[in-house]
C-alpha atoms as an extended CHARMM CRD file, in Angstrom:
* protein
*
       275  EXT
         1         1  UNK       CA              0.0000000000        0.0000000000        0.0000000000  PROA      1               0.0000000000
         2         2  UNK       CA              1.8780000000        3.5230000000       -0.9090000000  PROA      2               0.0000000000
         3         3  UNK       CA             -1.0500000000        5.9370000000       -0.3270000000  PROA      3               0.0000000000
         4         4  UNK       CA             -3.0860000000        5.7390000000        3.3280000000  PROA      4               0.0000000000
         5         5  UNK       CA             -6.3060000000        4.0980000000        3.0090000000  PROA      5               0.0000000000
         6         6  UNK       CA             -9.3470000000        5.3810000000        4.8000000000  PROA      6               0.0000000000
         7         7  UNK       CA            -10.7050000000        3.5120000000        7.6270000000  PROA      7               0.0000000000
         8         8  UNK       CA            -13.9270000000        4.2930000000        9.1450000000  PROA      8               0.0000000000
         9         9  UNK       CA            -15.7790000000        3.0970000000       12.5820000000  PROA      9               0.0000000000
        10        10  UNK       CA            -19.6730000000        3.6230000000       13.0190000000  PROA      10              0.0000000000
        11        11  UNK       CA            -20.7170000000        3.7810000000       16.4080000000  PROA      11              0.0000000000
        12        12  UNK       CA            -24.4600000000        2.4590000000       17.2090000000  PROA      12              0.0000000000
        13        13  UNK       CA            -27.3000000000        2.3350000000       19.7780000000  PROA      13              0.0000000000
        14        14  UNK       CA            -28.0790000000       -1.2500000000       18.5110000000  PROA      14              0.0000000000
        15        15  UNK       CA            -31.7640000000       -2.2430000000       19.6210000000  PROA      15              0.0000000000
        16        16  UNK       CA            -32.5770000000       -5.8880000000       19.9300000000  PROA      16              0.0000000000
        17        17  UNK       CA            -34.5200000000       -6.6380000000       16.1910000000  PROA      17              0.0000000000
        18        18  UNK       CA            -31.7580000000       -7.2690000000       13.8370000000  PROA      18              0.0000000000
        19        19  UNK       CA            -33.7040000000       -5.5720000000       10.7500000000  PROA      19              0.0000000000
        20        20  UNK       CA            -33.6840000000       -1.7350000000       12.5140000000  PROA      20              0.0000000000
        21        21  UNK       CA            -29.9420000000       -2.2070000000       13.1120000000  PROA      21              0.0000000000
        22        22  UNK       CA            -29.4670000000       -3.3480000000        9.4650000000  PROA      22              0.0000000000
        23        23  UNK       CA            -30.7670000000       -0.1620000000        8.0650000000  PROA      23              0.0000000000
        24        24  UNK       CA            -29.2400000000        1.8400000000       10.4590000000  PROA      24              0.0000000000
        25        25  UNK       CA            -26.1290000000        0.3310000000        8.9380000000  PROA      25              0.0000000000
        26        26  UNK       CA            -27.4030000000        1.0720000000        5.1350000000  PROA      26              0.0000000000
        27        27  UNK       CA            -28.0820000000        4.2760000000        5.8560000000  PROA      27              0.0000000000
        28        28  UNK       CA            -24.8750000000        5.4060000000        7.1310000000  PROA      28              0.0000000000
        29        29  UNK       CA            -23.1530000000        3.6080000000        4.0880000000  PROA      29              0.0000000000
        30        30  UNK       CA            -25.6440000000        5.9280000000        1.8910000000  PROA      30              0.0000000000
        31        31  UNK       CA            -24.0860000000        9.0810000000        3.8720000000  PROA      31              0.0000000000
        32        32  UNK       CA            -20.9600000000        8.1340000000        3.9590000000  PROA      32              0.0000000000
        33        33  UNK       CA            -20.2670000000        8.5250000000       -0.3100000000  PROA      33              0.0000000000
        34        34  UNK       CA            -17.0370000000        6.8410000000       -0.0110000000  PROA      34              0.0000000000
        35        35  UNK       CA            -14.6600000000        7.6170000000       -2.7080000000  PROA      35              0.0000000000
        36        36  UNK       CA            -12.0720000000        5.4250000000       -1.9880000000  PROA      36              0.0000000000
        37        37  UNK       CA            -10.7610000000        2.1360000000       -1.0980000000  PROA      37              0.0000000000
        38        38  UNK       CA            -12.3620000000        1.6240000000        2.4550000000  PROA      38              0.0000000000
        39        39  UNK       CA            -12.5100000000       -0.4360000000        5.7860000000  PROA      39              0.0000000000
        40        40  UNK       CA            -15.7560000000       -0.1110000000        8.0210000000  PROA      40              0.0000000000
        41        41  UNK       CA            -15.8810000000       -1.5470000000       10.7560000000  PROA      41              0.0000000000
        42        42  UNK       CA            -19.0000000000       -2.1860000000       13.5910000000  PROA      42              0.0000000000
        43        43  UNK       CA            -19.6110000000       -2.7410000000       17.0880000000  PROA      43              0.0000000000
        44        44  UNK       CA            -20.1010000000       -6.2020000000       19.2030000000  PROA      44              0.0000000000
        45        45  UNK       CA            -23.1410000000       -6.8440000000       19.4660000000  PROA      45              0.0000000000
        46        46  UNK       CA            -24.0120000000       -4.3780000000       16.4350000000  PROA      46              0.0000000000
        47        47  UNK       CA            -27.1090000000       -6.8530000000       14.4850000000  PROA      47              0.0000000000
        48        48  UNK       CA            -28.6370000000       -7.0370000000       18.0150000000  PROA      48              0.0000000000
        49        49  UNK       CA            -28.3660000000       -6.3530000000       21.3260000000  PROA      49              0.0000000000
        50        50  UNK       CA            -30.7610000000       -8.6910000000       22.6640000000  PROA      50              0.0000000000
        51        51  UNK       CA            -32.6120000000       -8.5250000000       26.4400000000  PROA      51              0.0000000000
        52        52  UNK       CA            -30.9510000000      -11.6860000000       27.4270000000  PROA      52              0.0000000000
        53        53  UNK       CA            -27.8460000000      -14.3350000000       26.3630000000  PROA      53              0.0000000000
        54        54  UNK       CA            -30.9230000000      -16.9110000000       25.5670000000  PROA      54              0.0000000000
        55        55  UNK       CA            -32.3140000000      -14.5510000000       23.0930000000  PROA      55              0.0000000000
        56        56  UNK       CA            -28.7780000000      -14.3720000000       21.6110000000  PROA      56              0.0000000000
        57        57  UNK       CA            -28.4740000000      -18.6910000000       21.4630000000  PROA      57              0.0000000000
        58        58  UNK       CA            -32.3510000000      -18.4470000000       19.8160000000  PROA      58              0.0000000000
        59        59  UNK       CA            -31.3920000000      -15.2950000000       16.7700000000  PROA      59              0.0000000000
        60        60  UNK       CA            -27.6330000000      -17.4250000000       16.1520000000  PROA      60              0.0000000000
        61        61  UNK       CA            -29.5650000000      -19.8870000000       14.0440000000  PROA      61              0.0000000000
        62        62  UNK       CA            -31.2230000000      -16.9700000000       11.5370000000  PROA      62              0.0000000000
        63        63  UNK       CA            -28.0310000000      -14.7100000000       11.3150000000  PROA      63              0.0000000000
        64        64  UNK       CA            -26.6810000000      -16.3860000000        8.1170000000  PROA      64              0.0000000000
        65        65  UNK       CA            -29.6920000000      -14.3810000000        6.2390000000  PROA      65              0.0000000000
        66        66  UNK       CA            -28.0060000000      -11.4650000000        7.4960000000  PROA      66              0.0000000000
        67        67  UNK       CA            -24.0970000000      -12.7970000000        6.7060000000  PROA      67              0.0000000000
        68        68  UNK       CA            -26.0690000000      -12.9170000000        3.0370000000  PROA      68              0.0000000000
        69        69  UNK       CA            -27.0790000000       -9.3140000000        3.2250000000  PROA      69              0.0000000000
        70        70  UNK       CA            -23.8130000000       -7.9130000000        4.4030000000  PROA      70              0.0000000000
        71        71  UNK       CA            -21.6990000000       -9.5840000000        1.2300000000  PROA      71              0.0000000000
        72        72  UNK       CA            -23.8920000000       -7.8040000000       -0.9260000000  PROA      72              0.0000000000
        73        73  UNK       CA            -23.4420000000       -4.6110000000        0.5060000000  PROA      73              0.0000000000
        74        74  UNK       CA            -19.7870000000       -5.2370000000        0.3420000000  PROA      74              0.0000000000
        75        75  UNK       CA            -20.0060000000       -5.9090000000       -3.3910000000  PROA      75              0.0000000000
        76        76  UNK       CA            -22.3010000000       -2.7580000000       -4.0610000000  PROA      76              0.0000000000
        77        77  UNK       CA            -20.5290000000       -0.6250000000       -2.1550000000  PROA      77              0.0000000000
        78        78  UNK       CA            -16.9290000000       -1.4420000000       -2.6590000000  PROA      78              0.0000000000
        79        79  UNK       CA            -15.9540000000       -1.7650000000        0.6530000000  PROA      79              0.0000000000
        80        80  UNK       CA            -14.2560000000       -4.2140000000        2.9540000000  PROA      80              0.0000000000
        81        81  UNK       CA            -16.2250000000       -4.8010000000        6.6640000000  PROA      81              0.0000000000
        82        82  UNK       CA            -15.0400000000       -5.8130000000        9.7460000000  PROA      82              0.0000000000
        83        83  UNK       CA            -18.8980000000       -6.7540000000       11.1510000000  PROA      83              0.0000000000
        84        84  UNK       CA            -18.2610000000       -6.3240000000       14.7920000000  PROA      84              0.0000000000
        85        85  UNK       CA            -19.6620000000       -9.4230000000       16.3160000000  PROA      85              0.0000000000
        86        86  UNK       CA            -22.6000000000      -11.5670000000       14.8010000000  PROA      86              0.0000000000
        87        87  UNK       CA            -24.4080000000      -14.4130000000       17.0500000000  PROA      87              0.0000000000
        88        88  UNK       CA            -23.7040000000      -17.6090000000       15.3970000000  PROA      88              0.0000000000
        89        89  UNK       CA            -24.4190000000      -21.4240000000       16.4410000000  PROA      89              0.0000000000
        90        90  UNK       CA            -22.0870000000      -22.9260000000       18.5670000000  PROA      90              0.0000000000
        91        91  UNK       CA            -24.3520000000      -26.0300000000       19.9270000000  PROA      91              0.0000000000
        92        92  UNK       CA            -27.9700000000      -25.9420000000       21.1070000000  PROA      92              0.0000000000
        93        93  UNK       CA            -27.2580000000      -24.3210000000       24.4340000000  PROA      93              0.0000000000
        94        94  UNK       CA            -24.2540000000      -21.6790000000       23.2270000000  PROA      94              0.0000000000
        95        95  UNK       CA            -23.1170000000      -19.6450000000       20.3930000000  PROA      95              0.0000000000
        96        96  UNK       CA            -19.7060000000      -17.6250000000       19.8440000000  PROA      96              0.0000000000
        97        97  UNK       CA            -19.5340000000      -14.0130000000       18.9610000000  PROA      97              0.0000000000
        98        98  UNK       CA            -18.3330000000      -13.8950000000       15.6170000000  PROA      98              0.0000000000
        99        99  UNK       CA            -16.1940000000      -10.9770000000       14.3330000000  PROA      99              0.0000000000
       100       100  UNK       CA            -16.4470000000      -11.5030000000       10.6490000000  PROA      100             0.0000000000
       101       101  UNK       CA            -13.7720000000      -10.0340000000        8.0550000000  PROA      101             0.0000000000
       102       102  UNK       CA            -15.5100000000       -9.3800000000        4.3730000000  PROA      102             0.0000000000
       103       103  UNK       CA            -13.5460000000       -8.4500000000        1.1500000000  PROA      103             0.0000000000
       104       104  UNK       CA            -14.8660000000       -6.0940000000       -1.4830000000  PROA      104             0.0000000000
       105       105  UNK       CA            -16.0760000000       -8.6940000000       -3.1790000000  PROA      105             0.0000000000
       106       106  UNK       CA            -18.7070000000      -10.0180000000       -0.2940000000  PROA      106             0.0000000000
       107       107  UNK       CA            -16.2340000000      -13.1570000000        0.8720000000  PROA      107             0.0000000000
       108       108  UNK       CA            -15.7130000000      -13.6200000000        4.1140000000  PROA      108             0.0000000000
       109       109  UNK       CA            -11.8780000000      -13.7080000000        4.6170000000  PROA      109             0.0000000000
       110       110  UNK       CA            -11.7780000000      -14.2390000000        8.3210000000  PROA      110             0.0000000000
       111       111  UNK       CA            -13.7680000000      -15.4050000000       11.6490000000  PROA      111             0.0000000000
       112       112  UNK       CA            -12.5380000000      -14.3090000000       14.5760000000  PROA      112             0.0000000000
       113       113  UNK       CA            -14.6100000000      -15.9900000000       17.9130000000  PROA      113             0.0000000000
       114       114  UNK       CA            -14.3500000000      -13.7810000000       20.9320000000  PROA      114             0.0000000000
       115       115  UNK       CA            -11.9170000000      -15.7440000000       23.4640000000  PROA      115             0.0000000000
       116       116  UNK       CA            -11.9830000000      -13.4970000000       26.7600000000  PROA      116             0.0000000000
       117       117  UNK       CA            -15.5310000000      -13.4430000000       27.9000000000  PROA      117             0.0000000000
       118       118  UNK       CA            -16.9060000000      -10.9080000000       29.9520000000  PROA      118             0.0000000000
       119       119  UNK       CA            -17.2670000000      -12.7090000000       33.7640000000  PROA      119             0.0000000000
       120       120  UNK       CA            -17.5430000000       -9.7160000000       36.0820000000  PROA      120             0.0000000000
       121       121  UNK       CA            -19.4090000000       -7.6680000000       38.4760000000  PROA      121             0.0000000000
       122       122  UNK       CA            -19.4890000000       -3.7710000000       37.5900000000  PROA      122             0.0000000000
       123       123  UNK       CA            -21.4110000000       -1.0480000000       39.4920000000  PROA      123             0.0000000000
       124       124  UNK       CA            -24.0070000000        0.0640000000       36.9000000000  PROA      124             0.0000000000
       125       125  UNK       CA            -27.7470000000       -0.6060000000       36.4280000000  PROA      125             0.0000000000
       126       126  UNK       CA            -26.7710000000       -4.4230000000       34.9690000000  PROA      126             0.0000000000
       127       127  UNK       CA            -24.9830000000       -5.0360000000       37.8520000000  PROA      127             0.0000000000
       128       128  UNK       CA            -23.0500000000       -8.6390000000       36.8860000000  PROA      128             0.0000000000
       129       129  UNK       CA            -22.4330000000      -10.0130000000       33.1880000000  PROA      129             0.0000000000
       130       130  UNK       CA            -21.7870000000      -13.6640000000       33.0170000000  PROA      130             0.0000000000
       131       131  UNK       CA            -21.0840000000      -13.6380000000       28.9710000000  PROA      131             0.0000000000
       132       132  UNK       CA            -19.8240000000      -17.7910000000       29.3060000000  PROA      132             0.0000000000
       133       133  UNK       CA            -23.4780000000      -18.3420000000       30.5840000000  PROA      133             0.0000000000
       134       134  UNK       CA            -24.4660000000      -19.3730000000       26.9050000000  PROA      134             0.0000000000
       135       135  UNK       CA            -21.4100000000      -17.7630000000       24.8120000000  PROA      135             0.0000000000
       136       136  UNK       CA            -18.4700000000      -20.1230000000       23.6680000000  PROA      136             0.0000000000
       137       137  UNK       CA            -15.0400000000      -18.5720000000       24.1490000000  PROA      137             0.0000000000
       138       138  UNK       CA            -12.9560000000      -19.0110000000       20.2980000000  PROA      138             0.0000000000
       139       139  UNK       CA             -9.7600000000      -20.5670000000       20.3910000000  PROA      139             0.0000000000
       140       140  UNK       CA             -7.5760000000      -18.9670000000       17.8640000000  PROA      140             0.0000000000
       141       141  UNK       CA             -5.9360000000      -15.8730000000       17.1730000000  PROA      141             0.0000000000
       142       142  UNK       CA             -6.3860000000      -14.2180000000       13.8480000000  PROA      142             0.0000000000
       143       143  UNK       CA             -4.0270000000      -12.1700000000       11.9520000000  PROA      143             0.0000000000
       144       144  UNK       CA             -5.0570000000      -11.9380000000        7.9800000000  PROA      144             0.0000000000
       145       145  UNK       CA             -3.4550000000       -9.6850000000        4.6710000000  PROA      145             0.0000000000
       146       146  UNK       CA             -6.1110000000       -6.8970000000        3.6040000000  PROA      146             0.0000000000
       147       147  UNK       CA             -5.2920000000       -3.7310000000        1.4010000000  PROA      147             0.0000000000
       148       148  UNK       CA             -4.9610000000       -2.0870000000        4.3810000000  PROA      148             0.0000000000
       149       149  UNK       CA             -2.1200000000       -3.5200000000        6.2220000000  PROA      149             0.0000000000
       150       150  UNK       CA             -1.7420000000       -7.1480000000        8.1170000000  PROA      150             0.0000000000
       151       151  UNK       CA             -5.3690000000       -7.0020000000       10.3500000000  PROA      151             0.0000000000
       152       152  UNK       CA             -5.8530000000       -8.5680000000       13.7420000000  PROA      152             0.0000000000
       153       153  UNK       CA             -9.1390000000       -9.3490000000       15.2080000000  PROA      153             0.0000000000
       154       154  UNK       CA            -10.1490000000       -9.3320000000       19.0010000000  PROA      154             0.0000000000
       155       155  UNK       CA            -13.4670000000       -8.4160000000       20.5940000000  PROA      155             0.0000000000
       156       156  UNK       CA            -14.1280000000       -5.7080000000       23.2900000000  PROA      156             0.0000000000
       157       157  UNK       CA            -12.5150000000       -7.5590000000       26.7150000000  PROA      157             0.0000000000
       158       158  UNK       CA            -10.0740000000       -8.6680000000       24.5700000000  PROA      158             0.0000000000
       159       159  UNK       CA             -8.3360000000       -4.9830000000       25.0240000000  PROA      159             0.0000000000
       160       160  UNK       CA             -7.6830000000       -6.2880000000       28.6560000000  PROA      160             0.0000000000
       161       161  UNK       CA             -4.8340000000       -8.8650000000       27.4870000000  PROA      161             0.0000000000
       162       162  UNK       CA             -1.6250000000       -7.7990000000       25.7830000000  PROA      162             0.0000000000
       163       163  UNK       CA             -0.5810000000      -11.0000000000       25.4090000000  PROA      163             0.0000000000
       164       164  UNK       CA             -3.3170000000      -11.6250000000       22.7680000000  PROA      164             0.0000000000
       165       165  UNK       CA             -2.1720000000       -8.5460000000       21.1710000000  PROA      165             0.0000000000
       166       166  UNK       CA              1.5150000000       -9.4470000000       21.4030000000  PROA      166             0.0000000000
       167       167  UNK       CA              0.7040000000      -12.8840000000       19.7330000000  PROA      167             0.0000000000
       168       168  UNK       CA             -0.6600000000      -10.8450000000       16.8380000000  PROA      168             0.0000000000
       169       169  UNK       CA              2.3330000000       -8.6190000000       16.2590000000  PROA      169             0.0000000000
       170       170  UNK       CA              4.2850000000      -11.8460000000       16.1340000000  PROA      170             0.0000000000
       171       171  UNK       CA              2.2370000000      -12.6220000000       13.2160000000  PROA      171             0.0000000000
       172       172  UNK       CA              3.1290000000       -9.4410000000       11.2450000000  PROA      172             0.0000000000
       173       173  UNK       CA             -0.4170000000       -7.4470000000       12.2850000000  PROA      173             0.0000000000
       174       174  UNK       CA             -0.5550000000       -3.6230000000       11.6710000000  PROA      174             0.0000000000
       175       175  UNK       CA             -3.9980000000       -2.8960000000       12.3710000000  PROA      175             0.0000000000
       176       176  UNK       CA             -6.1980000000       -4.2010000000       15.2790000000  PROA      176             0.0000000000
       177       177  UNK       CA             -9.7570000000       -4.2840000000       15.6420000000  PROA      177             0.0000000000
       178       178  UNK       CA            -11.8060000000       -4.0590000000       18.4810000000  PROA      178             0.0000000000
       179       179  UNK       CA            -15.3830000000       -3.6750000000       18.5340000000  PROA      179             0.0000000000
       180       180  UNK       CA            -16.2410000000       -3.2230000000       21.8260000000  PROA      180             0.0000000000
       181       181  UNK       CA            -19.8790000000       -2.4760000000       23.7990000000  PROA      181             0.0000000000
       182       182  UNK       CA            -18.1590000000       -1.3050000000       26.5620000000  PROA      182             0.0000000000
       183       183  UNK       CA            -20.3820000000        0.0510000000       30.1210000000  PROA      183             0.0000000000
       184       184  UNK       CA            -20.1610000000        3.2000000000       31.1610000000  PROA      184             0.0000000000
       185       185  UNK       CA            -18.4840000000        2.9370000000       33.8550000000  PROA      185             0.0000000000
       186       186  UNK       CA            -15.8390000000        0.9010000000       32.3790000000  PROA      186             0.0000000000
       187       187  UNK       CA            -15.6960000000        2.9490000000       29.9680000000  PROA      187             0.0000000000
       188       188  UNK       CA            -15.3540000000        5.9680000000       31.6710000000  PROA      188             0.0000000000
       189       189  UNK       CA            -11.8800000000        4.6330000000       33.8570000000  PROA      189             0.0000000000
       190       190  UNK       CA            -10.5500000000        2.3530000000       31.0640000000  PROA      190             0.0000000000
       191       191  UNK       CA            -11.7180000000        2.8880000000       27.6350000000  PROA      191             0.0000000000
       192       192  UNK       CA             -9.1720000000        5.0700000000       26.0100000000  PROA      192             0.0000000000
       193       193  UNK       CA             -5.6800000000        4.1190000000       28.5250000000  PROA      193             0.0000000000
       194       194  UNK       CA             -6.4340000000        0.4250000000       27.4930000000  PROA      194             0.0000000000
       195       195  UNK       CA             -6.5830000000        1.1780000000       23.5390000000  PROA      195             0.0000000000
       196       196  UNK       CA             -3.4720000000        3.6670000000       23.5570000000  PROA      196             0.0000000000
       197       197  UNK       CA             -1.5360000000        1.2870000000       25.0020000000  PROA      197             0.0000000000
       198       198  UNK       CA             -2.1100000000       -1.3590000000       22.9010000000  PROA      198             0.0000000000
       199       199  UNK       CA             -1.8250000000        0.8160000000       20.3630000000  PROA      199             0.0000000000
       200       200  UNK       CA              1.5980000000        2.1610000000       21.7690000000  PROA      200             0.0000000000
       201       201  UNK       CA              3.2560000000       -1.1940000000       22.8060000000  PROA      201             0.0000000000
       202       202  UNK       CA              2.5710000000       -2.9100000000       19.7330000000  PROA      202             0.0000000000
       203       203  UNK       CA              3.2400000000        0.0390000000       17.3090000000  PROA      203             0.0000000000
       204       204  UNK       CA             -0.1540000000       -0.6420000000       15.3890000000  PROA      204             0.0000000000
       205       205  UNK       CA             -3.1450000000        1.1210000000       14.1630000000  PROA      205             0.0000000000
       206       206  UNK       CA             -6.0320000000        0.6230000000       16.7240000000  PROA      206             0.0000000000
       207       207  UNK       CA             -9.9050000000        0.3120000000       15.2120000000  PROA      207             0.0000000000
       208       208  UNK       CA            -12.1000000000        0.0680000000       18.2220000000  PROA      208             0.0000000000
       209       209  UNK       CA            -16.3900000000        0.7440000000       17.0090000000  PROA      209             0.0000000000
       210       210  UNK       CA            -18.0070000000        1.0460000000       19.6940000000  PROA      210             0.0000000000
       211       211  UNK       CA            -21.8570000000        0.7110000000       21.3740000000  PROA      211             0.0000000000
       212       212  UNK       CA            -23.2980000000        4.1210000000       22.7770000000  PROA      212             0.0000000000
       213       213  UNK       CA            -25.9240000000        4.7070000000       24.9650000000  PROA      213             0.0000000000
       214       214  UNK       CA            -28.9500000000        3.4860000000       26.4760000000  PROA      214             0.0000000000
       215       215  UNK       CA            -30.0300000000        0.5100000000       24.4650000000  PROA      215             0.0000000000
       216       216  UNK       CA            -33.9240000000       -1.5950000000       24.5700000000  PROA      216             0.0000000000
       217       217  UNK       CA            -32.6870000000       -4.1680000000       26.4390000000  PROA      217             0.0000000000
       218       218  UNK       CA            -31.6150000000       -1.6690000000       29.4700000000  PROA      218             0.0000000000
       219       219  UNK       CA            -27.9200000000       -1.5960000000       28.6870000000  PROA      219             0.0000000000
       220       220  UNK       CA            -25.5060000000        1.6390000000       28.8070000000  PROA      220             0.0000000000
       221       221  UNK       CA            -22.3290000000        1.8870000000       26.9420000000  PROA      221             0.0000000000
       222       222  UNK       CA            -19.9120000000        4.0280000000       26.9220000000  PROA      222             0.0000000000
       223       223  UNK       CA            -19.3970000000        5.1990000000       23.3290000000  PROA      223             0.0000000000
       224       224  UNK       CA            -16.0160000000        7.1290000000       22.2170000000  PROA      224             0.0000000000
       225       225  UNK       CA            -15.3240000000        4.7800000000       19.2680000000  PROA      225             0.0000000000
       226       226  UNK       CA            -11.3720000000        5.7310000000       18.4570000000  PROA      226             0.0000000000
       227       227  UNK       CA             -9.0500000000        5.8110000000       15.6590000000  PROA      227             0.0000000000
       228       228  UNK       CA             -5.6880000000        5.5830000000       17.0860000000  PROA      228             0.0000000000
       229       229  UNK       CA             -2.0190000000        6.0360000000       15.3610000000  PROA      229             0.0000000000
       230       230  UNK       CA              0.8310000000        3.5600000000       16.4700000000  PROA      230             0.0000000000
       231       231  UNK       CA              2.1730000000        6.1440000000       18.1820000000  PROA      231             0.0000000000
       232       232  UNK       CA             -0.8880000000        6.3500000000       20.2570000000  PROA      232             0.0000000000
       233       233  UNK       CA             -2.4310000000        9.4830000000       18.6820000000  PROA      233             0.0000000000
       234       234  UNK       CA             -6.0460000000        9.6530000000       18.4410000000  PROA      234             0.0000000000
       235       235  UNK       CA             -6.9840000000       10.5160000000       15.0440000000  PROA      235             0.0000000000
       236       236  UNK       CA            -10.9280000000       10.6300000000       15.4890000000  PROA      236             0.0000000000
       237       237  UNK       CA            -13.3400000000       10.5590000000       18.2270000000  PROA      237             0.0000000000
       238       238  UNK       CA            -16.7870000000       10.0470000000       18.2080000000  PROA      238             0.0000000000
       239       239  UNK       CA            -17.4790000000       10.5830000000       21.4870000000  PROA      239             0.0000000000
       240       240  UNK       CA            -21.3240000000       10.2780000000       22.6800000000  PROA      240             0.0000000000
       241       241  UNK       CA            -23.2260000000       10.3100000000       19.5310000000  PROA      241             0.0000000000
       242       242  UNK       CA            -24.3420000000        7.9270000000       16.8260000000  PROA      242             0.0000000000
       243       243  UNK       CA            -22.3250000000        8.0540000000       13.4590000000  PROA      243             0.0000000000
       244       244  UNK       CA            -18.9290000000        7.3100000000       11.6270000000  PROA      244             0.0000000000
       245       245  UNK       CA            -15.7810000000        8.8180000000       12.4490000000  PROA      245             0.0000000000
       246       246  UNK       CA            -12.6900000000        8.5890000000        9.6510000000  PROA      246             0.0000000000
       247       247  UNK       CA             -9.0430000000        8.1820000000        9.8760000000  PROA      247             0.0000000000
       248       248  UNK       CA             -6.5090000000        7.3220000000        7.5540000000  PROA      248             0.0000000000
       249       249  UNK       CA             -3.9680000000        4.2780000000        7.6320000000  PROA      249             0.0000000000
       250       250  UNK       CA             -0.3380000000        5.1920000000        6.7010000000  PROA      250             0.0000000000
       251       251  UNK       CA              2.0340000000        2.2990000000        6.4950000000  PROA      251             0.0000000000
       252       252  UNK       CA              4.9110000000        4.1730000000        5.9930000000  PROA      252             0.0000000000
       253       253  UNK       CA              4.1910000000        6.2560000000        8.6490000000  PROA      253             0.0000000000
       254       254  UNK       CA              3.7330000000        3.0650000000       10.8050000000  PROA      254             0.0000000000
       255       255  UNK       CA              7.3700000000        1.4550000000        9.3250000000  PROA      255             0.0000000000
       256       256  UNK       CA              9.3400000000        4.8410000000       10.6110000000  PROA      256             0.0000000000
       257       257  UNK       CA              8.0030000000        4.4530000000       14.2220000000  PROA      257             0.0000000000
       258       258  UNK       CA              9.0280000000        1.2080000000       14.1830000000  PROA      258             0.0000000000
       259       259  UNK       CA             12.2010000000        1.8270000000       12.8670000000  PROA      259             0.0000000000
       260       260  UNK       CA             12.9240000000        4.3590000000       14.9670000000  PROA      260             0.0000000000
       261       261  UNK       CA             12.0770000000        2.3780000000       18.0800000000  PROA      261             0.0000000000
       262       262  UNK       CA             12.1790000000       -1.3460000000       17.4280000000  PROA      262             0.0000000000
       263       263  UNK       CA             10.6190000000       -2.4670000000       20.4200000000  PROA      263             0.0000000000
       264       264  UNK       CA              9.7090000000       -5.7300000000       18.9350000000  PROA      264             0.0000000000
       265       265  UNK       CA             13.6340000000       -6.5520000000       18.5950000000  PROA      265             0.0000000000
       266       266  UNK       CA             14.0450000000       -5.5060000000       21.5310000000  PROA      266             0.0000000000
       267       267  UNK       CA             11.8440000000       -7.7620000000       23.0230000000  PROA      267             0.0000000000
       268       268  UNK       CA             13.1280000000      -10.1610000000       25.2750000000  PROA      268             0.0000000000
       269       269  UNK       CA              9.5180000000      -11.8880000000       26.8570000000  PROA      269             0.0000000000
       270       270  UNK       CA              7.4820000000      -13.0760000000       24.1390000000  PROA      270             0.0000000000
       271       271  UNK       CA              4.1210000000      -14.2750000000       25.0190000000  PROA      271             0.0000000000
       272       272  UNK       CA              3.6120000000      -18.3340000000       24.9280000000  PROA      272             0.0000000000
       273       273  UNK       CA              0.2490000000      -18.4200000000       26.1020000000  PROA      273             0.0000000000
       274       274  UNK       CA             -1.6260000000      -18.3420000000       23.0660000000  PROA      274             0.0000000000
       275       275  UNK       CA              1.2300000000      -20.9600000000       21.1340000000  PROA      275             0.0000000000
């Protein structure tokens, strides 16, 4: 790639029927007029954000209608997507939260299953999430070639372990993705220190969509989807509205930081944990 490449994260107030969110989705594509080669990318949870995990199992067995859907949008469009996280089937009790990678051409060039799920207690309206209750946690890391630099996929709590993110660098990524939903008060303490520094300590472009608001099924998220430079820069912000926010992806840019300080090289604990 010699020219930067536009990348592009929509941030959502995804409701709980899949065919509002969809349009939502279409809509912002319409407004967006994109002139150029581009990568948008969604939230977790961005096709629905459903009242409870069971309503999640019970929509993973109609989702591949809406897999269908998205490749054509790719194809009319001209754009590659990075679909957040989709519901899919994992058994009859579970399903994994898909972060799907589609080509301009509508193919689906990667599936990334959310490994760290979200066990915890936070002071908010929900109270506790127990996301293993009825979601499957993947297995493997995924680092794939796009137009737009080596990608690396990881979902929301993901952003909590640098030695995922490590095992991606080892694997040549440049940009990372993390669609996030993200509570408010999370949010609020951790949001942005946890994506600059993986952003900093891996020397990579940082993609994080995020969830914002106060969603049907009672939910609040913290918003501020980011664009962030390997250097740790952010480039966009968008804060606590609805929309798409822009940056641009310089490779070159990212080569000369690394160059400059080769912290990789200089690396003298690589992560085994994920071998």
């Amino acid at each position: 790639m010699d020219h930067p490449s536009k990348v592009i994260a929509i941030q959502m107030c995804s409701g709980v029927e899949p065919s509002v969110n969809y349009q939502y989705l279409v809509r912002q594509l319409e407004e967006l007029n994109l002139q150029q080669p581009a990568l948008v990318c969604l939230p977790e949870a961005w096709l629905a954000f459903c009242h409870t995990s069971q309503d999640s199992v019970i929509l993973s067995a109609t989702n591949t209608y809406w897999i269908t859907k998205l490749k054509l949008l790719c194809r009319n469009y001209g754009i590659w997507l990075a679909a957040g996280t989709i519901a899919l089937p994992h058994d009859n009790e579970r399903y994994v939260a898909a972060s799907l990678l589609f080509n301009d051409t509508g193919d689906i060039v990667a599936q990334y299953n959310k490994m760290h799920l979200f066990d915890v207690d936070v002071d908010d309206n929900t109270q506790g999430y127990r996301e293993s209750s009825h979601c499957a946690a993947g297995t493997e890391v995924k680092v794939v070639d796009s137009p737009f630099g080596r990608i690396g996929l990881s979902v929301c709590y993901d952003v909590r372990f640098p030695g995922l993110y490590q095992k991606m660098v080892d694997q040549g990524a440049q940009l990372l993705l993390i669609p996030s939903a993200f509570t408010t008060v999370t949010g609020a303490a951790h949001w942005q220190p946890l994506l600059q520094a993986r952003a900093i300590e891996t020397q990579c472009y940082v993609v994080a969509a995020a969830q914002v608001g106060i969603h049907e099924n009672g939910r609040k998220t913290f918003g501020h989807s980011l664009i962030l430079s390997p250097w740790g820069t952010v480039l966009a912000d968008a804060k606590g509205t609805c929309g798409a926010v822009q940056g641009d992806i310089d490779l070159a840019e990212l080569m000369q930081i690394r160059t400059k300080m080769p912290v990789q090289a200089h690396n003298r604990f690589k992560s085994e944990f994920y071998e």
